[in-house]
Steps between C-alpha positions, in 0.01 A plus 500: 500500500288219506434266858667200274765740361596617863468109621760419252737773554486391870572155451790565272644769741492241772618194353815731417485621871544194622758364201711816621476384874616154442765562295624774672478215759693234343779710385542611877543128592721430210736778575496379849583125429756612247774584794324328792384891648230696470531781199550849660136734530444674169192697546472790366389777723142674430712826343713276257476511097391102539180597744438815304515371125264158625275805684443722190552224211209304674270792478600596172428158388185513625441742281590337198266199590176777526569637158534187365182341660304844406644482105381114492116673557533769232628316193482167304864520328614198570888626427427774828306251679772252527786755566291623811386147605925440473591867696193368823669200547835557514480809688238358716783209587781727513321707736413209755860395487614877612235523749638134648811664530370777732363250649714309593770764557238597776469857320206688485315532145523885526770734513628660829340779624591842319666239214353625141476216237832441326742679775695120453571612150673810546831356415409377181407828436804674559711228292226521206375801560194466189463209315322489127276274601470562927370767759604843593621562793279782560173298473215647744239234556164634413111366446578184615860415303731418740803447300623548165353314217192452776153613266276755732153462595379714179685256247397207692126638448543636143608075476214330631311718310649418152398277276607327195795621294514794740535277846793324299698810437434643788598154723837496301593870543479491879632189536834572305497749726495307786742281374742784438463542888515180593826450306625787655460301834574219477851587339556709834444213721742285270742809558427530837308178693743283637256157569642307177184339447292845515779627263470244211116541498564867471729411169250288375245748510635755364605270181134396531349841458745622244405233281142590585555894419601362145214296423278787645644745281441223208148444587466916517589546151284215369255731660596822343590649864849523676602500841424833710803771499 
């Protein structure tokens, strides 16, 4: 990624940082000037679905944003180019506002000790068992993918060394496949979260990245290629 690229993606992540803080701020007051009392504590704790889904969404996200900064480099299709210039910044602000949350919930950025990525969604597991579109619950992480959907260090090279038609195709297979994660995700925190605000963003992404999965699988085809099995 390039020192400008990275300066962006910084500034975005902290504006929304600090947009999380203060309204997380002013609804506090709000809620207390409603009834004349101050709103009882809600933080999650650092084990919670809330702490874990803004934990593992934030690095998955960060993900996304490196693909889509290293595709930018290895094509001129204007069509890809925009969809990944779209995927860095909204993931790159999404991600600020989770980590705000942590922070301001006073939790730690990284699991517990002995806590393996996605414990928090081990209910939505047992309700949904496998979705057509989500992880496995037996996912292992390996050379460097930490969750499901999550490209490893091997695809991430075989990326940045792509060009052309062949950097497009490859760009859109692994990132419909980390969308199909990320869906997976963020409808277990809206099953499972219980911070409304955290909850509706997890709704809205997953409607988000379903809609994106489509256009992927569009933008496949024009390309004679389909999404990986």
């Amino acid at each position: 990624m390039s020192s400008a690229g990275t300066r962006r993606t910084r500034w975005v992540a902290g504006s929304a940082v600090t947009l999380a803080l203060l309204f997380a701020g002013a609804a506090t007051v709000a809620a207390a000037r409603d009834d004349g009392t101050p709103p009882a504590p809600r933080t999650p704790s650092a084990e919670s679905a809330d702490a874990g889904f803004a934990r593992d969404m934030a690095v998955h996200h960060q993900q996304a944003v490196e693909m889509s900064f290293i595709v930018r480099d290895g094509t001129r299709d204007e069509e890809v180019r925009r969809l990944a210039y779209d995927i860095a910044n909204t993931q790159a602000n999404q991600r600020g506002m989770l980590l705000g949350w942590l922070d301001l919930w006073e939790l730690p950025k990284t699991a517990p000790a002995g806590q393996e990525p996605m414990a928090w969604m081990s209910g939505h597991r047992q309700h949904s068992m496998h979705h057509a579109e989500g992880s496995e619950a037996g996912f292992k992480a390996h050379d460097g993918a930490l969750m499901p959907g999550m490209a490893t260090r091997t695809e991430l090279d075989g990326l940045r060394a792509a060009r052309g038609k062949q950097a497009e195709i490859l760009f859109l297979q692994l990132m419909t496949d980390h969308h199909k994660g990320g869906v997976d995700m963020a409808r277990g925190c809206a099953e499972q979260c219980t911070v409304p605000v955290e909850k509706r963003l997890a709704q809205g992404m997953a409607e988000a990245q379903r809609s994106e999965l489509d256009l992927m699988a569009d933008m496949l085809a024009a390309r004679g290629a389909a999404p990986r099995p």
